[in-house]
GULUMVEX-528130 format. One record per residue (C-alpha): y negated, x, z negated; residue number from 1. Coordinates in pm, whole numbers, padded with zeros to 5 digits. Layout:
REM residues N
c2:Y&c1:X&c3:Z&i:NUM $
...
This chain:
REM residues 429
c2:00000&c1:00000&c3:00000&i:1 $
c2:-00389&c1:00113&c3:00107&i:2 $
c2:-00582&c1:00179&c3:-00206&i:3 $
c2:-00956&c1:00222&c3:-00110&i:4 $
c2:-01184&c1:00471&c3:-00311&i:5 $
c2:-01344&c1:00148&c3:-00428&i:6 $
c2:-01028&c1:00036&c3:-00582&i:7 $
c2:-00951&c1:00347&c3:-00754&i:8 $
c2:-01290&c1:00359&c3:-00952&i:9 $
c2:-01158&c1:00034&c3:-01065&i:10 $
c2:-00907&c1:00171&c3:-01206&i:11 $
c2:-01092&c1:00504&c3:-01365&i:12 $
c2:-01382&c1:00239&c3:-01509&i:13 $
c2:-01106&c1:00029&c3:-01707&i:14 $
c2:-00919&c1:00336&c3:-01818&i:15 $
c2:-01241&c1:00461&c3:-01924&i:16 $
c2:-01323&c1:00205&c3:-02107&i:17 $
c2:-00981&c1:00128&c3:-02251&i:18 $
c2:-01062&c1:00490&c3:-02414&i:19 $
c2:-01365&c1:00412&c3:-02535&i:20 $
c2:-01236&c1:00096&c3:-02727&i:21 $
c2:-00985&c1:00326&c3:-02889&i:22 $
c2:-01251&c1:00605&c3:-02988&i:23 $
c2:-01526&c1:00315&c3:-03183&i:24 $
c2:-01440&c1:00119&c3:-03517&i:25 $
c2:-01512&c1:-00254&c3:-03564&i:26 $
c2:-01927&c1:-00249&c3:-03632&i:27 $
c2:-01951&c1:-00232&c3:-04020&i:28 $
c2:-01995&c1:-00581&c3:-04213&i:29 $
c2:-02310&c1:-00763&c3:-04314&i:30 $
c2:-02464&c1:-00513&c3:-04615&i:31 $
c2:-02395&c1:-00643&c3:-04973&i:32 $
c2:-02690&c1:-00679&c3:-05231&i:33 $
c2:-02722&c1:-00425&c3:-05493&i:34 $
c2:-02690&c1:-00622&c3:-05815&i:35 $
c2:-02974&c1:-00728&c3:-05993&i:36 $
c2:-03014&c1:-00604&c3:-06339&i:37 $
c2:-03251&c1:-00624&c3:-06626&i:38 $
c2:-03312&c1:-00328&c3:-06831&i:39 $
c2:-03599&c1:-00464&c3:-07023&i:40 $
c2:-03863&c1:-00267&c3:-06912&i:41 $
c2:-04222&c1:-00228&c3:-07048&i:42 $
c2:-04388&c1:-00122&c3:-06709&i:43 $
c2:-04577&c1:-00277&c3:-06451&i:44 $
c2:-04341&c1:-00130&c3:-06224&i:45 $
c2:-04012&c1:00091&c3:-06174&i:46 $
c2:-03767&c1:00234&c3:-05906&i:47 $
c2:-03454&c1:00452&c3:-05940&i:48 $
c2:-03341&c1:00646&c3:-05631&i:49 $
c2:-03081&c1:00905&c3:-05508&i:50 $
c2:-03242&c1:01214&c3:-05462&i:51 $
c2:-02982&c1:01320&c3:-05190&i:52 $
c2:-03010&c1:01011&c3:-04969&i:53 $
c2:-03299&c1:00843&c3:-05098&i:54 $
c2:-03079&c1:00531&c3:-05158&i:55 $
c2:-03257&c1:00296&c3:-05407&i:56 $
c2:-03032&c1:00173&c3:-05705&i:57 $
c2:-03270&c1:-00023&c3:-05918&i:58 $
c2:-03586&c1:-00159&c3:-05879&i:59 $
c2:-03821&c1:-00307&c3:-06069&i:60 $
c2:-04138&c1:-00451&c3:-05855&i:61 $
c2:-04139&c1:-00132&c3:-05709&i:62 $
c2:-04401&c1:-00256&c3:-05426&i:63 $
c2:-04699&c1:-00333&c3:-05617&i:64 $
c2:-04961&c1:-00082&c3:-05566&i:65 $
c2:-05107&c1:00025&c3:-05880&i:66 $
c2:-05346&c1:00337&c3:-05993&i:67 $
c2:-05109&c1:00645&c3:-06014&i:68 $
c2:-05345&c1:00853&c3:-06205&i:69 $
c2:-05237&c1:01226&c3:-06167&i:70 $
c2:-04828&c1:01155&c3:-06024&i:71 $
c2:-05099&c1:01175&c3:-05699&i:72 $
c2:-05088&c1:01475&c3:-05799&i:73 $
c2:-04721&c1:01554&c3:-05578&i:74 $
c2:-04884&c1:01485&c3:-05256&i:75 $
c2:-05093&c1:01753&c3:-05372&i:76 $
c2:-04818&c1:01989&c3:-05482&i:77 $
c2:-04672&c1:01918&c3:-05134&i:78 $
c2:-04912&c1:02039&c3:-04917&i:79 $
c2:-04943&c1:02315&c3:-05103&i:80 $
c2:-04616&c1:02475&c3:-05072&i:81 $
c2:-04625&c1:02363&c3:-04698&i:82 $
c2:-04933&c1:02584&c3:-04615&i:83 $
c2:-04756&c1:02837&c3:-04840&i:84 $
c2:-04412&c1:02819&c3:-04614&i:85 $
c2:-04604&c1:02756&c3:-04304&i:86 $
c2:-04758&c1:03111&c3:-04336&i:87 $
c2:-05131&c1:02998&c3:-04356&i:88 $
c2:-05162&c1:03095&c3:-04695&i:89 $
c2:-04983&c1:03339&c3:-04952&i:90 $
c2:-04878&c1:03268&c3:-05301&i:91 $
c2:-05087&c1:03592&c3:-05374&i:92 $
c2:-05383&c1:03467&c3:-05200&i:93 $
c2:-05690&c1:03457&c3:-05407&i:94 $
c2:-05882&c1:03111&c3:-05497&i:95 $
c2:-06235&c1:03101&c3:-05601&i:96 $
c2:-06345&c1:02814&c3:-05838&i:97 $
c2:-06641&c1:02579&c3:-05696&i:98 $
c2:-06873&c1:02390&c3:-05866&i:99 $
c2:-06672&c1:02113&c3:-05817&i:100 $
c2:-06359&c1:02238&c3:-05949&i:101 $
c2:-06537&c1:02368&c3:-06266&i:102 $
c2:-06643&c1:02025&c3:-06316&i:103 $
c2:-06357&c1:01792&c3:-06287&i:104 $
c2:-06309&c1:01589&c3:-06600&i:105 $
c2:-05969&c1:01563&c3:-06762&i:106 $
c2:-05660&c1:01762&c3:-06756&i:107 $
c2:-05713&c1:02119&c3:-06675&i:108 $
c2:-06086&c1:02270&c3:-06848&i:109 $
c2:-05927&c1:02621&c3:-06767&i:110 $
c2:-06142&c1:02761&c3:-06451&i:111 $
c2:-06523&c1:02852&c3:-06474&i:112 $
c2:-06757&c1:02861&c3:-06211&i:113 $
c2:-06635&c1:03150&c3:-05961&i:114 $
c2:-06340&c1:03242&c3:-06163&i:115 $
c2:-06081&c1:03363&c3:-05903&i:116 $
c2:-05722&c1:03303&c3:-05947&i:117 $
c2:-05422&c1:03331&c3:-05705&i:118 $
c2:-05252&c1:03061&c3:-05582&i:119 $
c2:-04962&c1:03136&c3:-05749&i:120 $
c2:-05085&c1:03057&c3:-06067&i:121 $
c2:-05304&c1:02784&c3:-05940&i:122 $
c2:-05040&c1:02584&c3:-05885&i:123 $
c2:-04844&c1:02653&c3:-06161&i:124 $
c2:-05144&c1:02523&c3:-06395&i:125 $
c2:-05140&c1:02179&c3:-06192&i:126 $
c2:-04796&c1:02145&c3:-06193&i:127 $
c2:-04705&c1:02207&c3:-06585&i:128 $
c2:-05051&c1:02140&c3:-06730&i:129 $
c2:-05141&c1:01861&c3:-06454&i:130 $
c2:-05473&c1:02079&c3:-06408&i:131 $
c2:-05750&c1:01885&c3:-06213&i:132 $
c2:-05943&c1:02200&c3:-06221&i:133 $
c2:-05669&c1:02390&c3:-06071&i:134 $
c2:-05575&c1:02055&c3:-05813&i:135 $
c2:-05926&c1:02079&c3:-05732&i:136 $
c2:-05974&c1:02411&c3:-05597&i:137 $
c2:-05598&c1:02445&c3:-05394&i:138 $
c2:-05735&c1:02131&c3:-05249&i:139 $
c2:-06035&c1:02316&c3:-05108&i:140 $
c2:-05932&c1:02630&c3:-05053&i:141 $
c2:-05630&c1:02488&c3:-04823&i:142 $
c2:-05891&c1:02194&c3:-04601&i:143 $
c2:-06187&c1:02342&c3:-04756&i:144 $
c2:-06319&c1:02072&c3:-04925&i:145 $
c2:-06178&c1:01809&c3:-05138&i:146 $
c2:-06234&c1:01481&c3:-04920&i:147 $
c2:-06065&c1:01663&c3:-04650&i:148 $
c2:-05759&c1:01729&c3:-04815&i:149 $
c2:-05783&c1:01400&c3:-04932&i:150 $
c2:-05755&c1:01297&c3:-04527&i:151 $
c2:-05428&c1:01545&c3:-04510&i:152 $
c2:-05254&c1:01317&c3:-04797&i:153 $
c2:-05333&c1:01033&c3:-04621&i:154 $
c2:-05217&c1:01158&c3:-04311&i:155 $
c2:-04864&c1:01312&c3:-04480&i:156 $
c2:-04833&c1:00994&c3:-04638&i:157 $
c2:-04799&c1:00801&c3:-04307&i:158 $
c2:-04553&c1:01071&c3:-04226&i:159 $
c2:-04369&c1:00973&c3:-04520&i:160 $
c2:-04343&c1:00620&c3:-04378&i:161 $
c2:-04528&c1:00526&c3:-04758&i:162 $
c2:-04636&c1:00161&c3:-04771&i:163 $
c2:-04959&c1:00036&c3:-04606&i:164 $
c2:-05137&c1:-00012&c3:-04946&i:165 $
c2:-05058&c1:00402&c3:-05012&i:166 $
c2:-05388&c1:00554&c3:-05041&i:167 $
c2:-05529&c1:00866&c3:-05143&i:168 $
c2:-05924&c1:00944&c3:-05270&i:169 $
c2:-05907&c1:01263&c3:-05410&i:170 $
c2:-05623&c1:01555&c3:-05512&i:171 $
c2:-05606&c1:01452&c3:-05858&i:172 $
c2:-05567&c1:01090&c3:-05862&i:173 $
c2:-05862&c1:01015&c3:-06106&i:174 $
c2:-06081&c1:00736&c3:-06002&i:175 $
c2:-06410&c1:00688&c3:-05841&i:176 $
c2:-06549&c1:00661&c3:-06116&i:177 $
c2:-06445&c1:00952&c3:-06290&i:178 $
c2:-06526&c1:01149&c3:-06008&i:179 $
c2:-06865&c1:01120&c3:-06010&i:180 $
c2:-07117&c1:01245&c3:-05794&i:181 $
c2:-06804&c1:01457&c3:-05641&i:182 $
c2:-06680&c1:01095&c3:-05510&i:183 $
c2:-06553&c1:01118&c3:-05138&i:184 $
c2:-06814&c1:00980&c3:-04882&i:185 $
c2:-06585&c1:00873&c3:-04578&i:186 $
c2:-06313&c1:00820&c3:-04788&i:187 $
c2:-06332&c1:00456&c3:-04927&i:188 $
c2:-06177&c1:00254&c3:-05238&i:189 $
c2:-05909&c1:00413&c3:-05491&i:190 $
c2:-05614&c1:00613&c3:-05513&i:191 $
c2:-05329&c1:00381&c3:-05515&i:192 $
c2:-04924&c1:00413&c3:-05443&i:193 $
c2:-04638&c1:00135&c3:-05514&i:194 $
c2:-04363&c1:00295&c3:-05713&i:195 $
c2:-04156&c1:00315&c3:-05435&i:196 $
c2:-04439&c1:00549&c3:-05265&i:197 $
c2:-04398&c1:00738&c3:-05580&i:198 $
c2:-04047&c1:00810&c3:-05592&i:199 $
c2:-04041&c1:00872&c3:-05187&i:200 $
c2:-04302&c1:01171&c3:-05203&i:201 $
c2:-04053&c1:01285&c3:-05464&i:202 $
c2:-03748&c1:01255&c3:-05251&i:203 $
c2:-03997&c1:01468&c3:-05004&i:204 $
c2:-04088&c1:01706&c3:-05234&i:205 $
c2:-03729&c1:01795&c3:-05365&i:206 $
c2:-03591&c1:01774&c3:-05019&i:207 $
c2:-03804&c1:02016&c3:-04834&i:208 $
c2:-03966&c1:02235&c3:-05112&i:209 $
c2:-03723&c1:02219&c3:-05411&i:210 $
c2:-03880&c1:02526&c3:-05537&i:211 $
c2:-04134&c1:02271&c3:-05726&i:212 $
c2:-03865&c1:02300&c3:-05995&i:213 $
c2:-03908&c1:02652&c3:-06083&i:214 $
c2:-04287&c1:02555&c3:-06215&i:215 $
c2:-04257&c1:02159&c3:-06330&i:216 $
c2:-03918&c1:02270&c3:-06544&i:217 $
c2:-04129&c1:02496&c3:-06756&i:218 $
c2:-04213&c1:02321&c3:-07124&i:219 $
c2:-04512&c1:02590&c3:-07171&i:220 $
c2:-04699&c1:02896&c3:-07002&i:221 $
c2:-04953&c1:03065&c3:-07060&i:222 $
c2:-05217&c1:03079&c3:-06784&i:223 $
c2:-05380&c1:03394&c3:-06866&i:224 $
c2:-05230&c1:03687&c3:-07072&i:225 $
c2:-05479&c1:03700&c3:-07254&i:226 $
c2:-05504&c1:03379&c3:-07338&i:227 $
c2:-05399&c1:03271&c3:-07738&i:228 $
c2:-05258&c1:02932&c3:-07687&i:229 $
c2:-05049&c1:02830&c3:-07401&i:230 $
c2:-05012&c1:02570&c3:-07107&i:231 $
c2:-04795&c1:02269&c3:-07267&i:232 $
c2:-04598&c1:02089&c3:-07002&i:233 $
c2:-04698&c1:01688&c3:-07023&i:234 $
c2:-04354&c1:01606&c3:-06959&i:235 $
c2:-04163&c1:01560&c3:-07315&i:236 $
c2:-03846&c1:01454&c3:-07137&i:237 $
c2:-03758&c1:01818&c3:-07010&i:238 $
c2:-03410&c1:01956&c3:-07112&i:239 $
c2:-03632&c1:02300&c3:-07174&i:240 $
c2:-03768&c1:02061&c3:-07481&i:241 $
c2:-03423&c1:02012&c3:-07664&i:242 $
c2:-03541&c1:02293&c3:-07919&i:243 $
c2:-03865&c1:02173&c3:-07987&i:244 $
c2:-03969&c1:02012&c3:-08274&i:245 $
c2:-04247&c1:01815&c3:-08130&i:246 $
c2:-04042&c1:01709&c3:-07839&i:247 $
c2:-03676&c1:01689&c3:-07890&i:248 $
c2:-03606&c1:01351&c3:-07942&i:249 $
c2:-03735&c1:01320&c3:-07557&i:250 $
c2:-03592&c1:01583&c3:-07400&i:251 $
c2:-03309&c1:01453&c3:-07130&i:252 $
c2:-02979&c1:01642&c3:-07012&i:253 $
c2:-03064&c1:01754&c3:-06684&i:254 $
c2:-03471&c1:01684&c3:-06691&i:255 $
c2:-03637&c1:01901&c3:-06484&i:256 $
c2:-03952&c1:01748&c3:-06329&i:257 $
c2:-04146&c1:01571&c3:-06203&i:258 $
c2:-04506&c1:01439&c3:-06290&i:259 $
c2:-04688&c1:01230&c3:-06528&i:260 $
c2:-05033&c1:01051&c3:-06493&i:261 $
c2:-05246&c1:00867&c3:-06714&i:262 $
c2:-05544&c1:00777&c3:-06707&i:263 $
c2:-05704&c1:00426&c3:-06855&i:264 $
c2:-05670&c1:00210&c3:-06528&i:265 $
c2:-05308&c1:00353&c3:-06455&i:266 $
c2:-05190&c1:00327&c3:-06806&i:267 $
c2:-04903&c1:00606&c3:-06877&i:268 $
c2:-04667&c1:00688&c3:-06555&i:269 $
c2:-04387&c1:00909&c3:-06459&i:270 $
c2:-04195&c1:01024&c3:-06195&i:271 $
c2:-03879&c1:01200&c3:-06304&i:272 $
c2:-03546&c1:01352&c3:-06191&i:273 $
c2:-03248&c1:01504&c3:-06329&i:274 $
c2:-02958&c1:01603&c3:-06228&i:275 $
c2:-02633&c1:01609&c3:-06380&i:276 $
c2:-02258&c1:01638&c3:-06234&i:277 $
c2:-02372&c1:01715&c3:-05854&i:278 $
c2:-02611&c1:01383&c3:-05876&i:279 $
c2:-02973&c1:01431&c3:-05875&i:280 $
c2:-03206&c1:01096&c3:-05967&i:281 $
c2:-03559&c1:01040&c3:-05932&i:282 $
c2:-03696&c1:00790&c3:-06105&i:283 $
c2:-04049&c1:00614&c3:-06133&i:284 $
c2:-04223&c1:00416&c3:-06403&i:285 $
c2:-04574&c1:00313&c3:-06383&i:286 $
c2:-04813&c1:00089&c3:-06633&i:287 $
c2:-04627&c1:00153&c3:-06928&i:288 $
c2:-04888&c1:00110&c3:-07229&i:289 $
c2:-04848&c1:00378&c3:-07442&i:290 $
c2:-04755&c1:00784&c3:-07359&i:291 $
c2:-04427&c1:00817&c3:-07580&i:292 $
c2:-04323&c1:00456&c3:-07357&i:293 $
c2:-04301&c1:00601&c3:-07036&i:294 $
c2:-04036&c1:00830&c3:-07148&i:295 $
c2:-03844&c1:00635&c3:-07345&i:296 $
c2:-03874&c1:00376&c3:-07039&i:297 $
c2:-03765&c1:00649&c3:-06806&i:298 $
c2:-03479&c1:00726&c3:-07008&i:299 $
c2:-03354&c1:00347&c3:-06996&i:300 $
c2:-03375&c1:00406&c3:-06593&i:301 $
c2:-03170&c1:00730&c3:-06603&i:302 $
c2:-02918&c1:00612&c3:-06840&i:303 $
c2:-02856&c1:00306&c3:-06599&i:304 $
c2:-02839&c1:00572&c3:-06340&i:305 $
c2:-02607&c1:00811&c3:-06459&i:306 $
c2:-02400&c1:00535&c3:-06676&i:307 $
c2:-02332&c1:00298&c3:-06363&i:308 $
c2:-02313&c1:00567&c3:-06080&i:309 $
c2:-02137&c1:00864&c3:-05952&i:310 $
c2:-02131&c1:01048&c3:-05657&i:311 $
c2:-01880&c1:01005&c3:-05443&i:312 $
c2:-01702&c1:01183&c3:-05106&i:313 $
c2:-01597&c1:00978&c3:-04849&i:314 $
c2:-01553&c1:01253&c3:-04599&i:315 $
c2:-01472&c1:01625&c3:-04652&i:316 $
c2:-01563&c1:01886&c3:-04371&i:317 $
c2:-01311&c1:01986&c3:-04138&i:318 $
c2:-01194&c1:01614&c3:-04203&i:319 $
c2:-00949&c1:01412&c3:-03882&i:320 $
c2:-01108&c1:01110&c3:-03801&i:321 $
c2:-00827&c1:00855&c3:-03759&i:322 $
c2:-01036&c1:00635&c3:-03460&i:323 $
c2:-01150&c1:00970&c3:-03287&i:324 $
c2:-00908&c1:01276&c3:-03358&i:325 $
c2:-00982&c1:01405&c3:-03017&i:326 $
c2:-01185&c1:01391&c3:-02711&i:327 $
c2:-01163&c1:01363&c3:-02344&i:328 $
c2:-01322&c1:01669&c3:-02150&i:329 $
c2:-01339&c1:01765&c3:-01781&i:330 $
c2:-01299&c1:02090&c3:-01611&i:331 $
c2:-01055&c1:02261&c3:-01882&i:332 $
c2:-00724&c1:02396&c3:-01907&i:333 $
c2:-00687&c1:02102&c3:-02198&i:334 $
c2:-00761&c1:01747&c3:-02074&i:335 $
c2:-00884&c1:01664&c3:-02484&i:336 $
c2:-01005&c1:01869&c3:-02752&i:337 $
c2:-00916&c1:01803&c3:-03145&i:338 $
c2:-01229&c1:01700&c3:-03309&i:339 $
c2:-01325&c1:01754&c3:-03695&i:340 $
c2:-01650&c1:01655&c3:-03918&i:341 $
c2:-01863&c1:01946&c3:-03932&i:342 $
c2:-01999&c1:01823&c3:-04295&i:343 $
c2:-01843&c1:01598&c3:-04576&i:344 $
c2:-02068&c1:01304&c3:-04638&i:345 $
c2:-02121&c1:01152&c3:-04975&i:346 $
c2:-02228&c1:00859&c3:-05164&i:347 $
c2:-02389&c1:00773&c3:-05514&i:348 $
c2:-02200&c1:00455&c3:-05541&i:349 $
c2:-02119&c1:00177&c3:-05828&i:350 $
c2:-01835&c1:00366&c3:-06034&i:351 $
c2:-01525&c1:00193&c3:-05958&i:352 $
c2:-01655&c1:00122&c3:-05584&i:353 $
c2:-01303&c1:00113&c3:-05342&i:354 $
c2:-01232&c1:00259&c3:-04968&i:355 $
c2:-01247&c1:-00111&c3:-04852&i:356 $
c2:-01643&c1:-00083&c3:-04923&i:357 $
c2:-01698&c1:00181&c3:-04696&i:358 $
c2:-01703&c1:00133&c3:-04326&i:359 $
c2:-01620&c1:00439&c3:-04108&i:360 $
c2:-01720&c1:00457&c3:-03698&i:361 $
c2:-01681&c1:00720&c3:-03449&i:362 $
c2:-01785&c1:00797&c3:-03100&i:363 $
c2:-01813&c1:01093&c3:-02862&i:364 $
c2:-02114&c1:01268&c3:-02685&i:365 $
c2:-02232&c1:01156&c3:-02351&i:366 $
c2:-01963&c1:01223&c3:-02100&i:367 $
c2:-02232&c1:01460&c3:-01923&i:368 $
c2:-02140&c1:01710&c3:-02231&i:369 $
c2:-01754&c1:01673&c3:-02245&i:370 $
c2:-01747&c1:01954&c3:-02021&i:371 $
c2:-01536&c1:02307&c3:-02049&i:372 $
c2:-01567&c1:02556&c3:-02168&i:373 $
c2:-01605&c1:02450&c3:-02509&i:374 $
c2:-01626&c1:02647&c3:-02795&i:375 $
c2:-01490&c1:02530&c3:-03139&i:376 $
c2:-01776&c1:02452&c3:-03347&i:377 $
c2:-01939&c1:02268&c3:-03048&i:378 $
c2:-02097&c1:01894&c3:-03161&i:379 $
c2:-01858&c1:01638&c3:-02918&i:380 $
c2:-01932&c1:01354&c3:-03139&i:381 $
c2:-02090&c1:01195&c3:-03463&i:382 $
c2:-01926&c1:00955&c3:-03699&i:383 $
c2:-02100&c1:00709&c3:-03897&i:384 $
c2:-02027&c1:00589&c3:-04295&i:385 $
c2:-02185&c1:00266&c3:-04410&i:386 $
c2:-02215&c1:00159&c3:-04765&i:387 $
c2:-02381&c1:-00159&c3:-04886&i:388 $
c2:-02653&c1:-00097&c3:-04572&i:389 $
c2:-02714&c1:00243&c3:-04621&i:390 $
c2:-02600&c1:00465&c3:-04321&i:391 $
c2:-02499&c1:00859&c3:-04300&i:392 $
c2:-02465&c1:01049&c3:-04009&i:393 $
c2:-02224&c1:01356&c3:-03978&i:394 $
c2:-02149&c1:01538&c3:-03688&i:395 $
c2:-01755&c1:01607&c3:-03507&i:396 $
c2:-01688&c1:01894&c3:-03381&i:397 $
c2:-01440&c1:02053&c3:-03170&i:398 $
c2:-01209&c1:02242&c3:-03345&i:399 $
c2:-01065&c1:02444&c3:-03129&i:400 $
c2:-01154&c1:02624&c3:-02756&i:401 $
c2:-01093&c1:02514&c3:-02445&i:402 $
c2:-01112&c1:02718&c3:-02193&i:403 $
c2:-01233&c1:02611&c3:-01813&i:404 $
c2:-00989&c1:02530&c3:-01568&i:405 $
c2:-00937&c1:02754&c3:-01257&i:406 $
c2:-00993&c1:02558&c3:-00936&i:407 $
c2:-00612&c1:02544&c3:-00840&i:408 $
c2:-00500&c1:02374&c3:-01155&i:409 $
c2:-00861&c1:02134&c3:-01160&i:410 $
c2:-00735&c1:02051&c3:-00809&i:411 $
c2:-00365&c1:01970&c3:-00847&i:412 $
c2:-00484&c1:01760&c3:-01148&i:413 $
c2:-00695&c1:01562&c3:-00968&i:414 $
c2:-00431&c1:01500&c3:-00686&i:415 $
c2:-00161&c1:01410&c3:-01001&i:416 $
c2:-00409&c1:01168&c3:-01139&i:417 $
c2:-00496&c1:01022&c3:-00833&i:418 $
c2:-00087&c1:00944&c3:-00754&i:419 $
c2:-00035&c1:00810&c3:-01136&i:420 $
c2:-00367&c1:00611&c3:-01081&i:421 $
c2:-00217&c1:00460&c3:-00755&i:422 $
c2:00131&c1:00391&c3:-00898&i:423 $
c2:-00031&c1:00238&c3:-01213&i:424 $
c2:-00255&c1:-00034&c3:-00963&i:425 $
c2:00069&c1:-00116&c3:-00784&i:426 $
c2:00247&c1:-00214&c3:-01054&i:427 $
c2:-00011&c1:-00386&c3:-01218&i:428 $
c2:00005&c1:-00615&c3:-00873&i:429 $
């Protein structure tokens, strides 16, 4: 019987897509609601979140935009190590106190007029002693005044995907009023984030500059040498503080950071994380009335946390993929290639969560790449893990070579195929 070439790409489409039903999973279920919990919280607003995924597992009105007093403070912190690690600026770098800086109520009162100071240890007085002074001059030294740096937090913050109500004045997060004649011109209304803003600029933070931990995980420092009395970290809740008399009965297992604000329209806020067993929390509380609340608040969050979750691996590198152990490529002396995860992927899930929960799909590059030679290591597909609507993304890799085909054995293939394709159609007729 005639076959025409028209029939025979018939034939290839189905078989090709008779593979590519085999290679995907059914598309993961409809996600299920976290459950709702009250943990009796005296705040205006809260949030708990995975620092690894940025998966949310409580929240308490975390989308009201409120004052954040100086947890603004982290936007601040982040552009500063990014100029740092960009290259633009060195840790070593001197800063020069303006008037400005030297001015700045609250926090800080540690920089005089034209006092110079390296970044270095500018930063490390904003981020354990909260230091407006200090906030103040980075701020201006890195956009070269304040109001303009104030435009770079808005415009990071946009990066961050932060809500639409996310809004930043200044680099300390006190108000207009406390500003003074310092007040931004261009820049209108007030410093505000939700505390889901909070807790994302965090997530940020920790994800691309974890160093922040070697400065907010100090209890004290002092800022000069000469100095007699020294820095003391706002931040009671610091494992560093398990020794101290003062703040012992705050410090937390695993505490090493954030930020806290207060100021009188923001009330007493936090942002914290620990980390304990391979899970790392951040946590936000803002509005709480009094300063020893937002700690003991905070600890209610983390003890939720770290009592109700765990992290868990649902795929180890190196790890078969039962609905895509290997995939078709052209040109090589093998027709498919053995395909393994290149990373394991994990979860912070409710303890006692089963496999059933977890939905696992799998698919292969365009055909374009399935091409020899391939090297093992090469990325030939991704697989996709889905948990109560969160998604995570690892790659598959081949793991093995394949080497190309020479032109004798790609030809003689093609002929076999083309005879098995033919005999297949006729008895399919």
């Amino acid at each position: 019987m005639f076959f025409s070439v028209r029939r025979v790409s018939v034939v290839l489409t189905v078989a090709l897509l008779a593979q590519l039903g085999l290679s995907l999973v059914t598309q993961p279920k409809a996600a299920v609601a976290a459950e709702q919990v009250d943990l009796k919280l005296n705040v205006k607003s809260a949030i708990l979140m995975d620092a690894a995924s940025g998966q949310i597992l409580f929240e308490d009105r975390a989308d009201t935009p409120l004052p954040p007093a100086s947890m603004a403070k982290m936007m601040t912190e982040y552009l500063t190590m990014e100029a740092v690690k960009s290259g633009k600026f060195s840790w070593d770098e001197m800063v020069t106190t303006s008037q400005n800086a030297a001015d700045v109520i609250g926090s800080g009162g540690l920089l005089a007029l034209n006092e110079q100071v390296s970044m270095k240890d500018m930063f490390a007085a904003m981020s354990i002693y909260s230091a407006n002074d200090a906030s103040v001059a980075l701020a201006e030294k890195i956009a070269g005044s304040e109001e303009e740096f104030a435009k770079m937090m808005n415009a990071k913050a946009k990066e961050f995907g932060l809500s639409e109500q996310a809004h930043f004045i200044n680099a300390t997060g006190l108000s207009r009023a406390d500003m003074g004649k310092y007040a931004p011109k261009e820049l209108q209304g007030e410093t505000l984030l939700t505390a889901r803003d909070a807790a994302i600029i965090a997530y940020n933070i920790l994800k691309d500059h974890k160093e922040v931990l070697e400065y907010t995980s100090i209890p004290s420092k002092k800022f000069r040498e000469k100095d007699k009395t020294p820095m003391i970290n706002w931040n009671w809740m610091l494992a560093g503080n398990k020794d101290n008399i003062n703040f012992k009965k705050y410090a937390y297992e695993g505490l090493d950071g954030l930020k806290t604000g207060s100021t009188d329209d923001a009330g007493y806020c936090f942002t914290g994380t620990a980390e304990r067993n391979g899970m790392r929390l951040i946590s936000v509380v803002m509005g709480t009335p009094k300063e020893p609340t937002r700690f003991e608040e905070t600890r209610k969050v983390l003890d939720y946390g770290f009592s109700n979750f765990e992290s868990k691996p649902i795929l180890t590198a190196k790890q078969e993929i039962d609905s895509l152990k290997t995939v078709n490529i052209k040109k090589g002396v093998a027709t498919q290639v053995p395909v393994v995860t290149q990373t394991g992927v994990n979860f912070v899930v409710k303890k006692g969560a089963t496999p059933d929960q977890f939905t696992i799909t799998a698919q292969p590059v365009e055909e374009s790449k399935l091409v020899a030679p391939i090297k093992s290591g090469d990325v030939l597909g991704t697989v996709k893990v889905t948990y109560q609507g969160t998604e995570k993304v690892a790659n598959l890799i081949a793991n093995e070579d394949v080497e190309k085909g020479s032109w004798f054995r790609l030809f003689f293939r093609a002929i076999k195929n083309f005879f098995v394709d033919m005999v297949t159609g006729a008895k399919k007729e």
